[in-house]
SEKE-126829 format. One record per atom (N, C-alpha, C, O): residue in three letters; atom name; x, y, z. Coordinates in nm, 3 decimals. Example, Ala and Ser with C-alpha at 12.3 -4.5 7.8 and 13.67 -1.06 7.14 Angstrom:
<recs>
res / atom / east / north / up
ALA / N / 1.319 / -0.569 / 0.780
ALA / CA / 1.230 / -0.450 / 0.780
ALA / C / 1.320 / -0.330 / 0.780
ALA / O / 1.424 / -0.332 / 0.846
SER / N / 1.285 / -0.225 / 0.708
SER / CA / 1.367 / -0.106 / 0.714
SER / C / 1.290 / 0.003 / 0.787
SER / O / 1.341 / 0.114 / 0.804
</recs>
This chain:
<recs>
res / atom / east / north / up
UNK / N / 0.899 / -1.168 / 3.946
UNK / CA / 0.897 / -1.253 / 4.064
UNK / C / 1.039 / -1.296 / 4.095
UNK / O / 1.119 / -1.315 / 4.003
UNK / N / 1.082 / -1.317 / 4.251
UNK / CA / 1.233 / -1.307 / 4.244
UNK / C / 1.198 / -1.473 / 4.315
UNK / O / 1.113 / -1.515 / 4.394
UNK / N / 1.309 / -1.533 / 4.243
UNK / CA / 1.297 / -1.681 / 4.298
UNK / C / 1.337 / -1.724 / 4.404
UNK / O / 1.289 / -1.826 / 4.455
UNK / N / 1.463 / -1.632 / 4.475
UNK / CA / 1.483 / -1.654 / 4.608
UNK / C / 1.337 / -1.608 / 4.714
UNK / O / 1.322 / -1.655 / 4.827
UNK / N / 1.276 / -1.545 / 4.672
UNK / CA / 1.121 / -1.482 / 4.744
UNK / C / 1.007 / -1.519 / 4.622
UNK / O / 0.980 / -1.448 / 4.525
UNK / N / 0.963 / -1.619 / 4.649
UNK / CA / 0.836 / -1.686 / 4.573
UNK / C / 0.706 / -1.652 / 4.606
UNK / O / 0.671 / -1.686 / 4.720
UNK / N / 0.616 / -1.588 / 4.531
UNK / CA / 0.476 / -1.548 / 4.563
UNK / C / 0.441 / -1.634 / 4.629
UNK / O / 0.494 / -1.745 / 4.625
UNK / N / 0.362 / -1.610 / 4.692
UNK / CA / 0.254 / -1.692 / 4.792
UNK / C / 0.102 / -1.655 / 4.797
UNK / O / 0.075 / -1.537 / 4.815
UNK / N / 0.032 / -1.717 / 4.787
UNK / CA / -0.143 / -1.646 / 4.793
UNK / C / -0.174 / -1.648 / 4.974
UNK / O / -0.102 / -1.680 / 5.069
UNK / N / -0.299 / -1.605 / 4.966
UNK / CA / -0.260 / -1.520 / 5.126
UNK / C / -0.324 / -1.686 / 5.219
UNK / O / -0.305 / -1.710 / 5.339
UNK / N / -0.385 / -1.760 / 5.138
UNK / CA / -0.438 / -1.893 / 5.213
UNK / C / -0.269 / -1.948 / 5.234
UNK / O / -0.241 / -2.007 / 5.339
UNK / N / -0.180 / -1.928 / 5.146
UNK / CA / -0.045 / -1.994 / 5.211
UNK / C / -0.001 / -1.912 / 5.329
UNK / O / 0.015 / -1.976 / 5.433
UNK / N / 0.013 / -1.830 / 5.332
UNK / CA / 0.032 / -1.691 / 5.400
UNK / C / -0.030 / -1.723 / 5.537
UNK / O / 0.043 / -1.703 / 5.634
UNK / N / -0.168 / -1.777 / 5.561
UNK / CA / -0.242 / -1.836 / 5.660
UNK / C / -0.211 / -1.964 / 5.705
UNK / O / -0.233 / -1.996 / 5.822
UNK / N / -0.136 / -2.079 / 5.583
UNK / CA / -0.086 / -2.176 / 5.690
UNK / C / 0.052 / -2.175 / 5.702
UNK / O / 0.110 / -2.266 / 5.761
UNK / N / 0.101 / -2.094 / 5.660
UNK / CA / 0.223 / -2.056 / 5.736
UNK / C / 0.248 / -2.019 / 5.853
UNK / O / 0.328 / -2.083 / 5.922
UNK / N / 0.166 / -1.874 / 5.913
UNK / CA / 0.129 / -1.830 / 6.004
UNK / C / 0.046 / -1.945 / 6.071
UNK / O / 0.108 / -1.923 / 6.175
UNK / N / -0.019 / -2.023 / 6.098
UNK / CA / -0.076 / -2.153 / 6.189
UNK / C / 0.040 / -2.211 / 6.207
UNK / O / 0.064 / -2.224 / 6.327
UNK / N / 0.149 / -2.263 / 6.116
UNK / CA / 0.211 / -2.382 / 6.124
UNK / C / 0.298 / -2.332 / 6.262
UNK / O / 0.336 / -2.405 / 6.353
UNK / N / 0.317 / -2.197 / 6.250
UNK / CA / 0.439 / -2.087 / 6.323
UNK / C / 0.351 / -2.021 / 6.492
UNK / O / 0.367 / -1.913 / 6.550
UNK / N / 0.261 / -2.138 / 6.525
UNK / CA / 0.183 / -2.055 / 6.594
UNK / C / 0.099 / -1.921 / 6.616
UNK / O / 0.060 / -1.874 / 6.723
UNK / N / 0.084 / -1.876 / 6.501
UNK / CA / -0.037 / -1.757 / 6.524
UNK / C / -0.176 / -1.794 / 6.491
UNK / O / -0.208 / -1.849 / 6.385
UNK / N / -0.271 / -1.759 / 6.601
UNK / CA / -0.333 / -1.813 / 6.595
UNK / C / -0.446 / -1.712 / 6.555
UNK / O / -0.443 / -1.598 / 6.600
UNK / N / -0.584 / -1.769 / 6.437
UNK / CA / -0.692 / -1.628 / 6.372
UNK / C / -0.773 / -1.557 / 6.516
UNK / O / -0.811 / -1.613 / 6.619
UNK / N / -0.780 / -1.416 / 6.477
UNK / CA / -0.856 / -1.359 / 6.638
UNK / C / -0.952 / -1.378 / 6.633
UNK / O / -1.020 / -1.369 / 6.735
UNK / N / -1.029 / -1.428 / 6.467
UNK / CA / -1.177 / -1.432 / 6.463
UNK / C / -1.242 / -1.338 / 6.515
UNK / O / -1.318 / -1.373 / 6.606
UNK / N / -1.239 / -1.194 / 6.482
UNK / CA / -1.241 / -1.043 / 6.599
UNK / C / -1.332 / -0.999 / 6.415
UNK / O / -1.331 / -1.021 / 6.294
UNK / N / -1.430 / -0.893 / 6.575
UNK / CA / -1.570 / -0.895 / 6.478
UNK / C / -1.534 / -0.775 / 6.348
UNK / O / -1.566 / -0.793 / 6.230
UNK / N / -1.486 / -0.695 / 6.382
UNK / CA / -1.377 / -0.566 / 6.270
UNK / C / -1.288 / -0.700 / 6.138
UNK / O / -1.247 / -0.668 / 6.027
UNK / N / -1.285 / -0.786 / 6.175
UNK / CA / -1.254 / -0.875 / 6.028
UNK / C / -1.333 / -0.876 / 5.937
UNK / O / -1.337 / -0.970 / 5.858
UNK / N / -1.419 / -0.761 / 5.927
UNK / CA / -1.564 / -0.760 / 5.804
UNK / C / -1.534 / -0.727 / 5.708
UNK / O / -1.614 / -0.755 / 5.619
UNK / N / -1.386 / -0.639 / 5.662
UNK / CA / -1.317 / -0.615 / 5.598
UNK / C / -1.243 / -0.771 / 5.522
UNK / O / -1.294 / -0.881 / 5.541
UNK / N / -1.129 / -0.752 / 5.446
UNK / CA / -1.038 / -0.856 / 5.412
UNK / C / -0.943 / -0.899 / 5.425
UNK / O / -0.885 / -0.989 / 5.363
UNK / N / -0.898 / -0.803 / 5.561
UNK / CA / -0.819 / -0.833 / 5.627
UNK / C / -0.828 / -0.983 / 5.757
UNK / O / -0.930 / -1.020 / 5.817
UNK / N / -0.717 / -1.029 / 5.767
UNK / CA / -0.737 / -1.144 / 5.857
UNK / C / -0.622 / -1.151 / 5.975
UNK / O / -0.508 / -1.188 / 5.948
UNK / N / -0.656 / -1.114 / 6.097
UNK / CA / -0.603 / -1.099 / 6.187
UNK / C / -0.544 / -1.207 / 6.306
UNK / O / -0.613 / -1.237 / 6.403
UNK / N / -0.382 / -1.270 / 6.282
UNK / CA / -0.342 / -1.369 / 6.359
UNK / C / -0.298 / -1.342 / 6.493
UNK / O / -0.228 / -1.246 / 6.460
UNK / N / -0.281 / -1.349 / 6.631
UNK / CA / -0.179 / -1.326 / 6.731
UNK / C / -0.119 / -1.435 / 6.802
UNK / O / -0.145 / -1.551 / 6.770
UNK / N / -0.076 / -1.421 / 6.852
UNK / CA / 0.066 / -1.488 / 6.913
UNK / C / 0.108 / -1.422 / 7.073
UNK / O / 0.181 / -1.326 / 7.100
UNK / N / 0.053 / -1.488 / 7.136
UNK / CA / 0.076 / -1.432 / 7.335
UNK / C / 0.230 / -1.362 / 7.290
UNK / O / 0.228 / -1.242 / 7.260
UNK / N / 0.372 / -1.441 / 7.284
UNK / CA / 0.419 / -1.369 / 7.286
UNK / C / 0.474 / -1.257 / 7.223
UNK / O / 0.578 / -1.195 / 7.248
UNK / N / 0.387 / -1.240 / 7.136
UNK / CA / 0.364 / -1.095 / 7.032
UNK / C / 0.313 / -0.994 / 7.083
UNK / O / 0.204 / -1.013 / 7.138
UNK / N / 0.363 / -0.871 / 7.085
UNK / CA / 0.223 / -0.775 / 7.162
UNK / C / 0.137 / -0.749 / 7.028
UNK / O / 0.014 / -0.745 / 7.038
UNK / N / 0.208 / -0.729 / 6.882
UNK / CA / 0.133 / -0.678 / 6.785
UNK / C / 0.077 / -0.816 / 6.718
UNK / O / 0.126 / -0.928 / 6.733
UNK / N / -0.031 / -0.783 / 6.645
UNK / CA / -0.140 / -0.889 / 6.600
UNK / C / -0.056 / -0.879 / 6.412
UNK / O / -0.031 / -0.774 / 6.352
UNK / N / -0.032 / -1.009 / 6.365
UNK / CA / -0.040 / -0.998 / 6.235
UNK / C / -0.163 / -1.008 / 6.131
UNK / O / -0.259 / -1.086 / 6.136
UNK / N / -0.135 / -0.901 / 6.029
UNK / CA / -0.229 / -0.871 / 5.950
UNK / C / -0.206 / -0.944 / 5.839
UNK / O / -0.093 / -0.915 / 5.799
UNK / N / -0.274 / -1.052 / 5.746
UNK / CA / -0.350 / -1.057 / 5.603
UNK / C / -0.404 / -1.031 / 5.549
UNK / O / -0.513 / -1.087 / 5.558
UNK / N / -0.392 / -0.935 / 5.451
UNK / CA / -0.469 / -0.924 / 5.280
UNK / C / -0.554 / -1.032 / 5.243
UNK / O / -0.506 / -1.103 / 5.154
UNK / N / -0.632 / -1.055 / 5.272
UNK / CA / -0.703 / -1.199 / 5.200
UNK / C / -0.758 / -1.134 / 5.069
UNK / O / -0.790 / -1.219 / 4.986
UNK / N / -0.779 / -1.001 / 5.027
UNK / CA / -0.791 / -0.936 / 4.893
UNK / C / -0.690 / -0.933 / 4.775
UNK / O / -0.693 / -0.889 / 4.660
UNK / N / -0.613 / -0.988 / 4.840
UNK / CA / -0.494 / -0.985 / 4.720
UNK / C / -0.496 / -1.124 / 4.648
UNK / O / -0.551 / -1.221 / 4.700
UNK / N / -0.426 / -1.129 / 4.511
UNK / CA / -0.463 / -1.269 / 4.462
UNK / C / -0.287 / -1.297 / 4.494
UNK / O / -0.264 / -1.412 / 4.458
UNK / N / -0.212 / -1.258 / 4.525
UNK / CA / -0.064 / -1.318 / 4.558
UNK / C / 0.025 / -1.187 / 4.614
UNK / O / 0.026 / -1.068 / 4.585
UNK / N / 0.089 / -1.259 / 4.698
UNK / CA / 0.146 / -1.150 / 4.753
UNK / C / 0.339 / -1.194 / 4.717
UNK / O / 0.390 / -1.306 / 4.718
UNK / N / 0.404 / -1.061 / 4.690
UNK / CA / 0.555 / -1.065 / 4.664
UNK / C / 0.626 / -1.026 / 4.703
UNK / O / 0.579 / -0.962 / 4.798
UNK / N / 0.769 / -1.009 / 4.699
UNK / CA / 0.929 / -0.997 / 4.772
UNK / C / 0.912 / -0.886 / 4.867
UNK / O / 0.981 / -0.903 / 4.968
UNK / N / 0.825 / -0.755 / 4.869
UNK / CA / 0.813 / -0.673 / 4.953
UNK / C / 0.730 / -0.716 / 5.096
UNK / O / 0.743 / -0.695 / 5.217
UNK / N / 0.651 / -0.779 / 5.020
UNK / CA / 0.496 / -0.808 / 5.161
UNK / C / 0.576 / -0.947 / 5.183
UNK / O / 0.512 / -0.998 / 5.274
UNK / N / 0.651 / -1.011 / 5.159
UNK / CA / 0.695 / -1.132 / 5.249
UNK / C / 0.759 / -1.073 / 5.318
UNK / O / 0.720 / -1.067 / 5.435
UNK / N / 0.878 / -1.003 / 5.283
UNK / CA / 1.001 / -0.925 / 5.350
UNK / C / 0.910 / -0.910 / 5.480
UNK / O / 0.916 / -1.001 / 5.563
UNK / N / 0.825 / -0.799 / 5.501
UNK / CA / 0.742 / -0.778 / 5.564
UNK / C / 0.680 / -0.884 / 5.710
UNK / O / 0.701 / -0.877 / 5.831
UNK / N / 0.595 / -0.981 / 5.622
UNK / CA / 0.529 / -1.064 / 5.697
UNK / C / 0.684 / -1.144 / 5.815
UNK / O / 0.685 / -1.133 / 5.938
UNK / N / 0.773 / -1.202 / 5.750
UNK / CA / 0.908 / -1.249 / 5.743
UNK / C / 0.942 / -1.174 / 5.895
UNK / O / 0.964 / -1.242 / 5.995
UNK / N / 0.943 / -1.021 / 5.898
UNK / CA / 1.016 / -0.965 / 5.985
UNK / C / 0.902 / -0.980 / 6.132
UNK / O / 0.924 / -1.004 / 6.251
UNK / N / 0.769 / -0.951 / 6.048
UNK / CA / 0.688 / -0.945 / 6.150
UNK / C / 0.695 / -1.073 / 6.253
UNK / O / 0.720 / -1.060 / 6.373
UNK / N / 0.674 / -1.178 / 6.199
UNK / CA / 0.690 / -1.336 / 6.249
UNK / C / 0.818 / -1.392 / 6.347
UNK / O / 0.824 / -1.483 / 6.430
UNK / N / 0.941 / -1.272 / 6.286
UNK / CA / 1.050 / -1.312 / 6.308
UNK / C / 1.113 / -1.418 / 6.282
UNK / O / 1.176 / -1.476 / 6.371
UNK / N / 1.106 / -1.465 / 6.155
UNK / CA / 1.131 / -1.571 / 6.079
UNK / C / 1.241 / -1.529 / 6.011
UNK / O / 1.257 / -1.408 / 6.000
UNK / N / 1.343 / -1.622 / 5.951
UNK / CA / 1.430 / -1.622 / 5.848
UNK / C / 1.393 / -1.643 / 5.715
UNK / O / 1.272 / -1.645 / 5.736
UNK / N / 1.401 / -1.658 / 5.619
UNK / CA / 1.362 / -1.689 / 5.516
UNK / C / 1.323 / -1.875 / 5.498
UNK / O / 1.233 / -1.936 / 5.440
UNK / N / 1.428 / -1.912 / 5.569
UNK / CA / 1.402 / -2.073 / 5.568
UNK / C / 1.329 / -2.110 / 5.667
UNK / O / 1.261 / -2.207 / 5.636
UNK / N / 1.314 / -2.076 / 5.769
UNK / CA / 1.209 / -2.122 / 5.842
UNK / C / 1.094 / -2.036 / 5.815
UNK / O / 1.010 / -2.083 / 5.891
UNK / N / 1.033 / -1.928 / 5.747
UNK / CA / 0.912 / -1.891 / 5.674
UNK / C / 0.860 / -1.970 / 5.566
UNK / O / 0.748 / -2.022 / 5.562
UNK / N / 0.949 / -1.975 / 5.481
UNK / CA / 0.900 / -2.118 / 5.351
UNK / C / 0.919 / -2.265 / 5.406
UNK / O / 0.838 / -2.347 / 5.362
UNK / N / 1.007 / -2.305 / 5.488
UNK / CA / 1.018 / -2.421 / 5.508
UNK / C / 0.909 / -2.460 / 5.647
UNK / O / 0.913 / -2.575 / 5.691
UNK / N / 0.819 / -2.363 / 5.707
UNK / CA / 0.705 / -2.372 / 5.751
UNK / C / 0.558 / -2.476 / 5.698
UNK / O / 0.466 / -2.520 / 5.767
UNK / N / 0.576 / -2.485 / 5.604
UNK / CA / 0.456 / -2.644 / 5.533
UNK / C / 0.551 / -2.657 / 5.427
UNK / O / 0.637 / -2.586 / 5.376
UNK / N / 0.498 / -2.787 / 5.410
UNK / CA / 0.579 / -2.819 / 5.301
UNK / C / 0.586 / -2.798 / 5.135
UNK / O / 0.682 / -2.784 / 5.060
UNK / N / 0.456 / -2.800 / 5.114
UNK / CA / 0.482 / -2.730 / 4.971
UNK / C / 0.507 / -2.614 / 4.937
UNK / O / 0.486 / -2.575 / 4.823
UNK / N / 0.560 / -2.535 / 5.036
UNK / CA / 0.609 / -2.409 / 5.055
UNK / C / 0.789 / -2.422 / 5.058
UNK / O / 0.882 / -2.355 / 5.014
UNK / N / 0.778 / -2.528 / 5.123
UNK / CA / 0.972 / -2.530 / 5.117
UNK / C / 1.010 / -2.594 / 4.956
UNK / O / 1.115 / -2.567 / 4.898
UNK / N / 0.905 / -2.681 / 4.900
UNK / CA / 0.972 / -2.716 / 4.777
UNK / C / 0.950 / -2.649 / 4.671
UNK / O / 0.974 / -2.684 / 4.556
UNK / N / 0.876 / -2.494 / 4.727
UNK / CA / 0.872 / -2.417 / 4.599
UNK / C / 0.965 / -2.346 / 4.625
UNK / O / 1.027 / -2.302 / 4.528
UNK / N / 0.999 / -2.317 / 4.730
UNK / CA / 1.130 / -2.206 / 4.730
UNK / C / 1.256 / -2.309 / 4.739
UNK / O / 1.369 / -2.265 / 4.719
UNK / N / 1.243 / -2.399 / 4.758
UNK / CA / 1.398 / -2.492 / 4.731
UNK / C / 1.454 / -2.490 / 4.926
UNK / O / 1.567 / -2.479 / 4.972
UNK / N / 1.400 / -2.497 / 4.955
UNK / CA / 1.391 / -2.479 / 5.118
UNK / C / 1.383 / -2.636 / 5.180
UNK / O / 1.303 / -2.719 / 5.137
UNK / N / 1.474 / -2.659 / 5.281
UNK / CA / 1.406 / -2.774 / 5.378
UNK / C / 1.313 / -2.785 / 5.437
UNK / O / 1.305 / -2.670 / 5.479
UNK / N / 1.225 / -2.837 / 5.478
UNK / CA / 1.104 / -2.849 / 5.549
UNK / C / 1.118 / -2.875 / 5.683
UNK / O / 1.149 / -2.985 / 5.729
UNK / N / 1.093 / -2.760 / 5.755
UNK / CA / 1.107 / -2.800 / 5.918
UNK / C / 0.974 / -2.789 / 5.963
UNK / O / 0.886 / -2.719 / 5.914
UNK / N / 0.968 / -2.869 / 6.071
UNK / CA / 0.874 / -2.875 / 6.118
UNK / C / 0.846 / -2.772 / 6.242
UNK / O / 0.875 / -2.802 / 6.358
UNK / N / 0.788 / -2.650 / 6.207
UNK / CA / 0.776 / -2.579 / 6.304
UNK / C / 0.769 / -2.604 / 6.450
UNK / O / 0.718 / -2.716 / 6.460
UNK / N / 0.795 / -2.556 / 6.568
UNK / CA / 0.781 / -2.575 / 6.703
UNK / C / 0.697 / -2.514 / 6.732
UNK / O / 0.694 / -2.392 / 6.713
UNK / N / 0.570 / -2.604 / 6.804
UNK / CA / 0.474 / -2.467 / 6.820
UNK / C / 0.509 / -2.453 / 6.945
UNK / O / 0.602 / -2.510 / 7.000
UNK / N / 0.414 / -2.354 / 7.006
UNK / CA / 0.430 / -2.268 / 7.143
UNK / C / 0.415 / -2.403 / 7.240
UNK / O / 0.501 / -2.386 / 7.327
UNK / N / 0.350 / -2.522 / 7.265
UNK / CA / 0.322 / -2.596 / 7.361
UNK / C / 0.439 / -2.683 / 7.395
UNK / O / 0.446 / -2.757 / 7.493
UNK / N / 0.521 / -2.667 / 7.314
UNK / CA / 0.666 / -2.740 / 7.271
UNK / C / 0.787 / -2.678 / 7.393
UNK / O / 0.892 / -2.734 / 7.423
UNK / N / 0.744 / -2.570 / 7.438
UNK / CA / 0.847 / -2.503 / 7.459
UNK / C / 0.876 / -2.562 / 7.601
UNK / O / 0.983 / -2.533 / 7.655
UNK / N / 0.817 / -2.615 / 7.644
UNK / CA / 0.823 / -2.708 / 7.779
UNK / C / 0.938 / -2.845 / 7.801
UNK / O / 0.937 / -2.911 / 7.905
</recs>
């Protein structure tokens, strides 16, 4: 496990993605274990593993790029997420903000 990239289980993974505005499609093909977020100004929908028991440095990298997040504003997205990675805690902007 690399400590600059700290596992995460995929329920963190999910309020990360909320805190960051994506919102679940609740879309009926979720019968699987996969869990499907979007974001208007996203054209592509992000995907979760909810089958995995933790996900690491590759599948954040991943999620990270998808989101278009930095590393500090991905962990510093909730808070017990920024004090496991040693991160500040920002308070995400959601989409209604942008006004």
């Amino acid at each position: 496990m690399s400590n600059r990239f700290p596992q995460i289980t995929p329920k963190q993974a999910e309020d990360i993605a909320k805190a960051n505005g994506w919102e679940d499609t609740k879309a009926p093909r979720t019968s699987g274990d996969h869990n499907y977020y979007r974001r208007p100004d996203f054209e592509l929908p992000l995907q979760i593993d909810m089958g995995e028991t933790a996900f690491y440095e590759k599948y954040i990298k991943m999620m990270m790029k998808r989101m278009n997040l930095t590393r500090e504003q991905f962990y510093g997205s909730t808070k017990k997420m920024a004090k496991k990675a040693g991160v500040k805690y920002i308070c995400p902007k959601k989409q209604d903000d942008n006004e």
